[in-house]
C-alpha positions as CSV (number, residue, x, y, z in Angstrom):
1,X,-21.9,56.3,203.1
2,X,-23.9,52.9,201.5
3,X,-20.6,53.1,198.4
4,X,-18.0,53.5,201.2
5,X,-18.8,50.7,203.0
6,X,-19.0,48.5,199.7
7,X,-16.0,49.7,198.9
8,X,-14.5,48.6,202.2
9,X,-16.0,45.0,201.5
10,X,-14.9,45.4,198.0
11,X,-11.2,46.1,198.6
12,X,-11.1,42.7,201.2
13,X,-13.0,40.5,198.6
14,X,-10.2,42.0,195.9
15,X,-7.1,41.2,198.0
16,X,-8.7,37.6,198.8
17,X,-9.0,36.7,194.6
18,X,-5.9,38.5,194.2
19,X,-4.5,35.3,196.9
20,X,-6.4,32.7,194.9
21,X,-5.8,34.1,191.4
22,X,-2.0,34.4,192.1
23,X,-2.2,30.7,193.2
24,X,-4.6,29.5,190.4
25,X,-3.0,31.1,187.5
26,X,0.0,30.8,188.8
27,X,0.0,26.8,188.7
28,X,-2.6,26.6,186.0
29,X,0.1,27.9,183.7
30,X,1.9,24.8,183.8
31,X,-1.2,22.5,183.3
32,X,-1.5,24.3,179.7
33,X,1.9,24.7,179.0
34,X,2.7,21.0,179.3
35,X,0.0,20.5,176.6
36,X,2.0,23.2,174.3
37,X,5.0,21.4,175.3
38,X,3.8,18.3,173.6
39,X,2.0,19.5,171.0
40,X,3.1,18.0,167.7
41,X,2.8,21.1,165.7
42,X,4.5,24.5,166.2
43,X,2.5,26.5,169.0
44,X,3.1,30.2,167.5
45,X,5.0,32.7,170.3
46,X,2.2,35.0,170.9
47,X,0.3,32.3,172.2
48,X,3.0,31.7,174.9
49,X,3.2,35.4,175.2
50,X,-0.4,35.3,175.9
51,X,-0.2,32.3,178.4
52,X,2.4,33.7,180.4
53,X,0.9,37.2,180.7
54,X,-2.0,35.2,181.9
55,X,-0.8,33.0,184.4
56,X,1.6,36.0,185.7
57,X,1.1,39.3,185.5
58,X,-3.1,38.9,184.8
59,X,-3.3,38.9,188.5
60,X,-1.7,42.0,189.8
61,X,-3.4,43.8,187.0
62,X,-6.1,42.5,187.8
63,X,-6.3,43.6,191.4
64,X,-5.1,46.9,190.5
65,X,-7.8,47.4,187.8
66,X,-10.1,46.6,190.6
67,X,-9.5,48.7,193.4
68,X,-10.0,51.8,190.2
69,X,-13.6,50.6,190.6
70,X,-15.6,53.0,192.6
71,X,-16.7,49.5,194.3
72,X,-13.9,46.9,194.1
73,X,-16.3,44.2,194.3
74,X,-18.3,45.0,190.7
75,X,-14.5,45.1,189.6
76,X,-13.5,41.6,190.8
77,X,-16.7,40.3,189.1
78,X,-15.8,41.6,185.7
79,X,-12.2,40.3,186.5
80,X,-14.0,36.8,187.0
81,X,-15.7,36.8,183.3
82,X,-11.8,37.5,182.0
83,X,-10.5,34.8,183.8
84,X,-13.9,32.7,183.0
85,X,-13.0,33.9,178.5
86,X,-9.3,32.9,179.2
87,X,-10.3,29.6,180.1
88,X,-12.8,29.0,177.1
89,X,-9.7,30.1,174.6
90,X,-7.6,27.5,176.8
91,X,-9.7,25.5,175.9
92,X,-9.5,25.6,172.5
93,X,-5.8,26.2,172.5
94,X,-5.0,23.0,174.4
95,X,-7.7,20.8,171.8
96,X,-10.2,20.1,174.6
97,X,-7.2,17.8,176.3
98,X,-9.1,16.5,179.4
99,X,-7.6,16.5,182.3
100,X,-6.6,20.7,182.1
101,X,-9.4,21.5,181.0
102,X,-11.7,20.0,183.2
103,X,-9.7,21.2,186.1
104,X,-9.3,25.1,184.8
105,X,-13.2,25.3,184.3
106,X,-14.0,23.5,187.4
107,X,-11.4,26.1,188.9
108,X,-13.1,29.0,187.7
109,X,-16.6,27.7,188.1
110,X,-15.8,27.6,191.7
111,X,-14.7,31.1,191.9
112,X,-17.6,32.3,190.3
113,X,-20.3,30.4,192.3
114,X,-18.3,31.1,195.3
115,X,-18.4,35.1,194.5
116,X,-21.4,35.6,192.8
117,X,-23.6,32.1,193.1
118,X,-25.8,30.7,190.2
119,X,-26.1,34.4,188.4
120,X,-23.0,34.7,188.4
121,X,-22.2,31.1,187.6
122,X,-23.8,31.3,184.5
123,X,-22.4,34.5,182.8
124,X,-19.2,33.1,183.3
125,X,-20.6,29.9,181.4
126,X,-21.4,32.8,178.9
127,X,-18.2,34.6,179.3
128,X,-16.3,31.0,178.3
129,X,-18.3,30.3,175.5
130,X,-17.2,33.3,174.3
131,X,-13.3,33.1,174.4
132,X,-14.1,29.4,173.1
133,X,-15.5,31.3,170.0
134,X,-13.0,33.6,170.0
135,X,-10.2,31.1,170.0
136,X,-12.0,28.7,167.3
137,X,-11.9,31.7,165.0
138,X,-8.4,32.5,165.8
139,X,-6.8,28.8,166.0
140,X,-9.5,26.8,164.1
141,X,-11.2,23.7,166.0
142,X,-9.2,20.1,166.5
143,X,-10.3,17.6,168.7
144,X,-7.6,16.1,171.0
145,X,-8.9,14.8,174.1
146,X,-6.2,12.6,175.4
147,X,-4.0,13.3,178.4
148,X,-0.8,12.2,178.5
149,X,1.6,11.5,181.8
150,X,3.7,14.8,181.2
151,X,0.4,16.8,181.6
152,X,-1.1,15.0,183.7
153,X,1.9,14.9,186.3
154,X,2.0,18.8,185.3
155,X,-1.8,18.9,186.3
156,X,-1.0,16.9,190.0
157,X,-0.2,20.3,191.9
158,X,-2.9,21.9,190.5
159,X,-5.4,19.2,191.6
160,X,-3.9,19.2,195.1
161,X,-2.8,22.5,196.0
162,X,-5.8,24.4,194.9
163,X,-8.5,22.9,196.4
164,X,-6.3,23.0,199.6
165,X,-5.7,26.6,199.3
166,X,-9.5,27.0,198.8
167,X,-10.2,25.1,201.6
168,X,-8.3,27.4,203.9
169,X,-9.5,30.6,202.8
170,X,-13.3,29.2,203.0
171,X,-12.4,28.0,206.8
172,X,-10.3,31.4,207.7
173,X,-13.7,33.4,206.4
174,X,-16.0,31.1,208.2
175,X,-14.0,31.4,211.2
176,X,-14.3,35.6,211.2
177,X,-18.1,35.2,210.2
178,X,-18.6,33.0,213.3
179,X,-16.0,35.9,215.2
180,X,-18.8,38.6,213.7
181,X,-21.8,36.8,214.8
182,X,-20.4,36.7,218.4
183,X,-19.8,40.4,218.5
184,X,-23.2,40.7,217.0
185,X,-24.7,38.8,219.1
186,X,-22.8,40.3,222.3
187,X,-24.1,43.7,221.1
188,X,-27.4,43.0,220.9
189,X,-27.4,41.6,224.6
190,X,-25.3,44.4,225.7
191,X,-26.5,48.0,226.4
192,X,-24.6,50.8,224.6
193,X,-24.0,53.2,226.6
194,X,-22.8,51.4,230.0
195,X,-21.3,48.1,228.9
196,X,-23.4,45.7,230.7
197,X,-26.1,43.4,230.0
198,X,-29.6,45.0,228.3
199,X,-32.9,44.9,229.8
200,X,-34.4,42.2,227.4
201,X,-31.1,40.2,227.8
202,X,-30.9,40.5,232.0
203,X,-34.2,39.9,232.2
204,X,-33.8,36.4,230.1
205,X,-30.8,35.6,232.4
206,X,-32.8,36.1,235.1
207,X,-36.0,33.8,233.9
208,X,-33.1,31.2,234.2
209,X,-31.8,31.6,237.0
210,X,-35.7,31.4,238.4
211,X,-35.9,28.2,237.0
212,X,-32.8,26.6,238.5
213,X,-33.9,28.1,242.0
214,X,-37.5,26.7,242.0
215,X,-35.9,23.1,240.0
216,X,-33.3,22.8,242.7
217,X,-33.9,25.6,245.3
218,X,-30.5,27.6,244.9
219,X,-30.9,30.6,246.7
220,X,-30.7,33.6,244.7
221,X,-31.5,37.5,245.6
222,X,-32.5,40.1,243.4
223,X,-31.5,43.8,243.9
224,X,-32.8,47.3,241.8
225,X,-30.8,50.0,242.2
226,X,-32.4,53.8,241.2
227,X,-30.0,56.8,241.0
228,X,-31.3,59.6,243.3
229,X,-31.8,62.8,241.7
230,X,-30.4,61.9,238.6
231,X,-32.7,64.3,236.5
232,X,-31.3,67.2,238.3
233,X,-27.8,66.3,236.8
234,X,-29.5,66.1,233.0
235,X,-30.8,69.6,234.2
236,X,-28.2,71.1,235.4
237,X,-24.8,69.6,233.8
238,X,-26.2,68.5,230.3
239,X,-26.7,65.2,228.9
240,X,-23.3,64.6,228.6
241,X,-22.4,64.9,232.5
242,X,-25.5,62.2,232.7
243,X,-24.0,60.0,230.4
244,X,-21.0,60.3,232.5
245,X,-22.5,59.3,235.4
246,X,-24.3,56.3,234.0
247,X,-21.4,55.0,232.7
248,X,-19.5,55.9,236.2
249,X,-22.0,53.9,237.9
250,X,-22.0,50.8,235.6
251,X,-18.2,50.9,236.3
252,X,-18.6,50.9,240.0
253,X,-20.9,48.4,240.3
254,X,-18.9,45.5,238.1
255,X,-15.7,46.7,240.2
256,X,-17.9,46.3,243.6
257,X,-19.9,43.1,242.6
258,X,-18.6,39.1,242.5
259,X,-17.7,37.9,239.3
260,X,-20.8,35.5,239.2
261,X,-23.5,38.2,239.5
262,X,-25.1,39.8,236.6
263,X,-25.7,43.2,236.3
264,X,-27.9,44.9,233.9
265,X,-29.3,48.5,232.7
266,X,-32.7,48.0,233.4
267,X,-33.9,51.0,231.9
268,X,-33.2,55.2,232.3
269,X,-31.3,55.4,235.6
270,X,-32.4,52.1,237.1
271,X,-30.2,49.2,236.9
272,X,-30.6,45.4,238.2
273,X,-28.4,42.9,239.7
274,X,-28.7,39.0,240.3
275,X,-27.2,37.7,242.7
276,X,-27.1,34.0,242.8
277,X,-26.4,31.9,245.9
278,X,-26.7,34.3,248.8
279,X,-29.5,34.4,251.3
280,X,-31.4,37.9,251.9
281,X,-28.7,39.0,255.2
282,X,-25.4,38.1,253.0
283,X,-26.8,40.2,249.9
284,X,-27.7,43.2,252.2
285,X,-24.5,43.1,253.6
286,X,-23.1,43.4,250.0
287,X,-25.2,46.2,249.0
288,X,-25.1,48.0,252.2
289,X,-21.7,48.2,251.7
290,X,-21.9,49.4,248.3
291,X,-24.0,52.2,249.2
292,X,-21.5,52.9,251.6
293,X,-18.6,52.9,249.1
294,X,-20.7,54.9,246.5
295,X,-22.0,57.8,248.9
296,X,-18.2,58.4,250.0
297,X,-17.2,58.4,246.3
298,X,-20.0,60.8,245.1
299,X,-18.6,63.9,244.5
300,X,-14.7,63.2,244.8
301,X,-12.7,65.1,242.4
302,X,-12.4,63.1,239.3
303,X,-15.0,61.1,239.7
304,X,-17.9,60.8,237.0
305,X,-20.2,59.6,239.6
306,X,-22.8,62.2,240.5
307,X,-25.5,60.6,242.4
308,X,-26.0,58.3,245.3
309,X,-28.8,55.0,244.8
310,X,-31.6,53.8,246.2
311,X,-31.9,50.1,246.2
312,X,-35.0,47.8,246.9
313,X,-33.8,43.7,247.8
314,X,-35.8,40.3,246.8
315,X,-35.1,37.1,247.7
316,X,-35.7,34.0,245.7
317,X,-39.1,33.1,247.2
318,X,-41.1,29.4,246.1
319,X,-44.2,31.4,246.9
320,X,-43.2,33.5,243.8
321,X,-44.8,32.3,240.3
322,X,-43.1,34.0,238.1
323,X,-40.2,36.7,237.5
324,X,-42.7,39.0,237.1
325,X,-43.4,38.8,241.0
326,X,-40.2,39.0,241.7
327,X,-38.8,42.0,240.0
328,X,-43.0,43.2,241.7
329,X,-41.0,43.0,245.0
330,X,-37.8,44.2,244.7
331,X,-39.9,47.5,243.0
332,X,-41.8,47.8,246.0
333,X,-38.4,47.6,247.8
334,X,-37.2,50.5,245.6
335,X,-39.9,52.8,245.9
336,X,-39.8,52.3,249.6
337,X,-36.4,53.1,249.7
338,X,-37.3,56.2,247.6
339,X,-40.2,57.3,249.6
340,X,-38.0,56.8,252.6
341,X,-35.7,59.7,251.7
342,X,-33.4,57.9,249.6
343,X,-30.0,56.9,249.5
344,X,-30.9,53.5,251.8
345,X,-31.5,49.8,251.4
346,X,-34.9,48.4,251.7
347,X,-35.5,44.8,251.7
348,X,-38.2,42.3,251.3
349,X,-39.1,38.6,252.8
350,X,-41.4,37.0,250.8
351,X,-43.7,35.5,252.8
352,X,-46.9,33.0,251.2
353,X,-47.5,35.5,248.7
354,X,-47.3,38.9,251.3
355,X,-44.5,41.0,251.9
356,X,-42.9,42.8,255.1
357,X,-40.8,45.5,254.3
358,X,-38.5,46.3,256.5
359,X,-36.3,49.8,255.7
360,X,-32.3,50.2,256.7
361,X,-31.0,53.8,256.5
């Protein structure tokens, strides 16, 4: 599974150097040809041969040779110390003329520290010392450093267009990075099963939405919902019917809630809702009704949802010192609810530290 998934990663990183090397080559060819153009002695055929093979057809074979790789990715780093000896025989070939040669082995110093970093940075300082050496024994050494207009107006579209096309791909993949973190981010707030909000997440949303109600006294209710009986589906329809019905439940309550309340799995079958500017009698109202809605639902053909809910109410209180006594109350609330036969509202007010319960069927 590990060498799938590289080779997935390998096969994108291929087809992004197969972009760049099309591009690079592509326009490098002319930077060295304008320095064989010029050249005051003969510049023998197989060298030219060798340049355009280089410039293009290199690429496509090389992209092909690397998707044969078991991982595509160790395959585009050994096509990077080809391109890295091409450029030390360039050098050698075009008699160290400046201006190319600077910009081919700043071109594919790039590539390598941008695909490999510092390691891999340095072998392909290796890998051009080596097609230097090779070329020195094949051509012999001269020394010919000077650029002259024709190469270095040959050289222009190379110094503009590469860095430009570089400078897009690095923004396009930093854009999708940023996309990723988002989605991992969102998944790590989000439970899996039911879509919404996890316990560790809703529980941080509603630290803050404490705060702003004791900072500026927003009114704010909290409400636990338990699913009655839900064991007895595990028991008797299987896991998967319980899945179902957790699902079916999270569903119902995002379709029955405002869009500015937050909604979370709070753990098992319990689930958690803040509700932010409504006083304790409009937020009964709201879930009264929902138990309504659910209970007539419950059991309809086609519908996942299995069980009705018990529900225990909070409001925001000042006399409350932390979450912690708040989510304390709305338990209490739920366990009434429970203990009161289920399927019923029971709501707290919070009053200097004690609470009156008061249970609606």
């Amino acid at each position: 599974m590990e060498t799938n998934r590289l080779a997935g990663k390998g096969k994108r990183f291929a087809a992004r150097l197969y972009r760049m090397r099309m591009i690079g080559l592509g326009i490098g060819f002319f930077c060295v040809a304008s320095v064989f153009a010029q050249a005051q002695t003969h510049v023998s055929p197989w060298l030219w041969a060798l340049l355009v093979f280089h410039g293009f057809v290199w690429p496509h074979l090389a992209y092909r040779a690397a998707l044969a790789w078991t991982v595509p990715y160790r395959g585009e780093r050994f096509n990077l110390m080809v391109d890295s000896a091409f450029g030390g025989l360039w050098l050698i070939a075009m008699r160290f003329n400046i201006l190319p040669s600077v910009l081919i082995l700043a071109m594919l110093s790039m590539d390598n520290i941008a695909a490999g970093g510092v390691r891999l940075f340095a072998r392909g300082i290796v890998a051009q010392l080596l097609g230097a050496a090779l070329g020195a024994a094949l051509l012999g050494v001269v020394f010919a450093p000077q650029s002259r207009m024709p190469t270095i107006l040959a050289c222009l579209p190379f110094l503009i267009l590469y860095p430009l096309a570089l400078g897009w791909l690095t923004y396009r993949m930093s854009q999708k990075l940023a996309k990723q973190a988002r989605e991992l981010e969102r998944l790590s707030q989000t439970d899996g099963l039911t879509g919404l909000w996890n316990r560790r997440h809703w529980e941080d949303r509603l630290a803050e939405t404490f705060e702003r109600c004791r900072s500026n006294g927003e009114a704010c209710c909290l409400v636990l919902f338990d699913l009655d009986h839900f064991k007895d589906v595990n028991d008797t329809e299987g896991h998967a019917a319980g899945d179902a019905a957790l699902r079916g439940f999270a569903l119902f309550l995002r379709s029955s809630l405002r869009p500015q309340d937050i909604a979370g799995r709070y753990g098992g079958e319990e689930f958690g809702v803040i509700m932010p500017g409504l006083r304790l009698a409009d937020a009964r109202r709201t879930v009264e009704r929902l138990l309504f809605n659910l209970r007539a639902r419950v059991g309809s053909a086609g519908e996942p949802l299995r069980c009705t809910s018990s529900a225990g109410l909070a409001e925001y209180s000042p006399e409350m010192g932390d979450i912690t006594a708040w989510l304390l109350e709305a338990d209490r609330c739920l366990y009434a609810a429970k203990a009161n036969g289920r399927d019923c509202l029971v709501t707290s007010e919070y009053d200097v530290g004690l609470s009156r319960q008061r249970a609606l069927g």
